[in-house]
Each structure stands twice: as structure tokens, then as C-alpha cells.
C-alpha positions in Angstrom: -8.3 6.9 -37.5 -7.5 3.2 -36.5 -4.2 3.8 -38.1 -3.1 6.3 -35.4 -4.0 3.8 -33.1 -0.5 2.2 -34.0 1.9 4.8 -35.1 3.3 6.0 -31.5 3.9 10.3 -31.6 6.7 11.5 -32.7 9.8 12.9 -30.6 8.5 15.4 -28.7 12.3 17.0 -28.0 11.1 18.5 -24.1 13.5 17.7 -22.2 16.3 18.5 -24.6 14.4 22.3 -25.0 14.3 22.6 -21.1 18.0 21.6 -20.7 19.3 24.0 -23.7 16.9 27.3 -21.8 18.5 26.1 -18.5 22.1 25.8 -19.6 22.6 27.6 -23.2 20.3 30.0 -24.7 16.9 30.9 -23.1 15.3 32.8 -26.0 15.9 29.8 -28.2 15.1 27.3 -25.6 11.7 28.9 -24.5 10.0 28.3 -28.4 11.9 24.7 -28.5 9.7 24.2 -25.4 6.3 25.9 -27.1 7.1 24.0 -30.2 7.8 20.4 -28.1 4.6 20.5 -26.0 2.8 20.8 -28.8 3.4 17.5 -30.6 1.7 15.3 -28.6 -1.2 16.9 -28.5 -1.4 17.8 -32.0 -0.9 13.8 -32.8 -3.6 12.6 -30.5 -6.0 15.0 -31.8 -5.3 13.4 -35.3 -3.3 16.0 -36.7 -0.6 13.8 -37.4 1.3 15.5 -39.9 1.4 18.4 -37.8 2.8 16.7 -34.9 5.5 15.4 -37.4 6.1 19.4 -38.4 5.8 20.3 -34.7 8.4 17.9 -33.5 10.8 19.4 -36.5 10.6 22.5 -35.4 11.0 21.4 -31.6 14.1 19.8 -32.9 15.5 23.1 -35.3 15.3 25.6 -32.3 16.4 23.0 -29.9 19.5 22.3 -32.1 19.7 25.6 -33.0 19.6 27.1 -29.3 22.6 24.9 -28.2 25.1 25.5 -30.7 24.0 29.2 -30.2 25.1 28.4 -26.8 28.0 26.8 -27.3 29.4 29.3 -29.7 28.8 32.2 -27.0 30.4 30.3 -24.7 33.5 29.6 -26.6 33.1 32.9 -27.8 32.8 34.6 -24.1 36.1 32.2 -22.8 38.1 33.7 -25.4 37.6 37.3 -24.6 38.3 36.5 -21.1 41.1 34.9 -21.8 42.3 38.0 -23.6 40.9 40.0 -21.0 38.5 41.9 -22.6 
């Protein structure tokens, strides 16, 4: 336990989640943000490696949510370019 004293928490990737739900894809964005306030709590309860895993995940659907976003978008210009 003393050594969690001075490992600081891992990157807990909320306010990346928040700003993919608000601006690119909110299905994604919401578990990024289940997944992110989860890491800290799991590290200071000692669960370290599970904050580690936590903050992975965080980052995947994070990631994952804004190049899903960007893709529609780019996706969604082209048709209306087209005029579909």
C-alpha cells in the first residue's frame, strides 16, 4: 500500500469523453465517460491495475467515438455535397 502512495492515477481521459459525446458521437462518448470516472476511484481504492485497464478502455471508446465521428461527418458532407 505505501507504494500507491507515490504512483499518481492514471489518465482518467474525462474531459476528452465529454467533448467527443458533445461534438462527435454520443453513444460512444457516454461509456468513454462511464469507463473515465471510474479510474480514479478504482486506483485510490487500491485496485491499481484496474484503474490502469479502466483508463484503457476510457481511452479505446474515447478514440474510438471521435474518429467514428469524424468519419460520419466527412461522410454526411459528401452526400450533401452530392445532394443526397
Amino acid at each position: 500500500m505505501d507504494n500507491l502512495y507515490r504512483q499518481s492515477p492514471p489518465k482518467t481521459w474525462l474531459a476528452e469523453s465529454i467533448l467527443v459525446t458533445l461534438f462527435c458521437c454520443l453513444p460512444f462518448g457516454i461509456v468513454g465517460i462511464v469507463n473515465a470516472a471510474k479510474v480514479e476511484s478504482r486506483f485510490y481504492a487500491g485496485d491499481v491495475q484496474g484503474a490502469f485497464r479502466t483508463s484503457a478502455n476510457a481511452k479505446k471508446w474515447t478514440t474510438l467515438s471521435f474518429w467514428f465521428g469524424l468519419a460520419a461527418g466527412i461522410i454526411g458532407f459528401f452526400f450533401g455535397i452530392l445532394g443526397v
